[in-house]
C-alpha angles and dihedrals in degrees: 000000000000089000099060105034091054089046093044086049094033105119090217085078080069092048094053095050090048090056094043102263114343118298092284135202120317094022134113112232106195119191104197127186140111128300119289098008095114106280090138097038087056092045090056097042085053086043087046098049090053092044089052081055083050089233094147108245124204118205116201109193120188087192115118088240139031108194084096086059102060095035081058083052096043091047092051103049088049084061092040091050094027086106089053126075114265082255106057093038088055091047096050097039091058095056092045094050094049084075097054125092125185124201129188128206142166112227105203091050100044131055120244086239092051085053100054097043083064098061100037085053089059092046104039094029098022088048093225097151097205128170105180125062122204110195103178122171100032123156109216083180091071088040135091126210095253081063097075101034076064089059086045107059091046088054095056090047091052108049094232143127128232142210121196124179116205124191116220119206142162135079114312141299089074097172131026125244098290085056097248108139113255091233090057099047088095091050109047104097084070103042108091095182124023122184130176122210115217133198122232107162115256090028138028112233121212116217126185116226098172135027105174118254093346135093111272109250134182117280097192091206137134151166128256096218086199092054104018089228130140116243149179102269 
């Protein structure tokens, strides 16, 4: 009961029609925007809603530690249940958690192929059976283009889908005219989905820049700063 009504009211169904079905298997999702505006907190509610559809999630974190990650992910679930009895919530949370990994790597000191034959070895050899990749602290400063056509091309063989978060800095102007981030501009040809995130004060708004191959269309989404969660704008 819980787990159907949360994935029928969940926003991100909204998401998915606005970018022609969901990201899919095989593509790269980016969520781009200055430090400390939500880009985490919009990478865990897309890893909770799969994990309420019990499709298994790894999240791959380059941050020195990872306690914030699980308290994000902590925080987001207690809004998501807040309407259910501690019970019921407990019950179900236990069951969801059971299908989320997190790893955690440094990436100056490890190759992007070393990287990826972790992963693939927890989810071939583990048996994890995850479909859905959560890469959250990547420099894309620090990275090449080949490095995430690396990621690409796992991702493909894989049959997985994968969420990358990028954080854009320096002195305006951040994007070019076609409102791309400069950063990113390497890095395009690889990126499926990109979506900025903007602030506007009391909410963050999500815009999508790129929608592979399709015209780029409104998301109407947007993030509640107060419960991290993803809404209709």
């Amino acid at each position: 009961m819980i787990k159907e009504e949360l994935v029928r009211r969940s926003p991100l169904r909204g998401l998915e029609k606005s970018i022609h079905g969901g990201l899919g298997p095989g593509h790269i999702g980016v969520l781009a925007s200055r430090k400390g505006v939500g880009k985490t907190a919009c990478l865990v509610h897309i890893a909770a809603d799969r994990l309420i559809q019990g499709r298994p999630v790894i999240h791959v974190s380059y941050a020195a530690r990872v306690d914030h990650i699980i308290n994000w992910y902590e925080d987001i679930f207690k809004e998501m249940l807040g309407r259910w009895s501690r019970e019921e919530a407990s019950d179900f949370l236990e069951d969801v958690i059971r299908h989320r990994v997190i790893m955690n790597f440094k990436q100056a000191g490890a190759p992007t192929e070393q990287i990826l034959k972790s992963i693939e070895a927890l989810i071939v050899h583990g048996r994890f059976d995850a479909r859905t990749l959560i890469v959250d602290g990547y420099d894309f400063g620090l990275a090449e283009p080949n490095d995430l056509r690396k990621f690409r091309e796992f991702a493909a063989r894989l049959e997985i889908e994968l969420w990358f978060s990028a954080s854009l800095r320096g002195e305006d102007p951040l994007f070019d005219a076609s409102g791309v981030p400069r950063l990113l501009a390497p890095f395009l040809e690889d990126i499926g989905v990109l979506i900025t995130l903007v602030d506007e004060g009391e909410y963050v708004r999500l815009e999508l820049v790129k929608d592979r191959s399709f015209p780029v269309g409104e998301l109407n989404l947007r993030l509640n700063p107060r419960t991290l969660l993803l809404a209709e704008a």
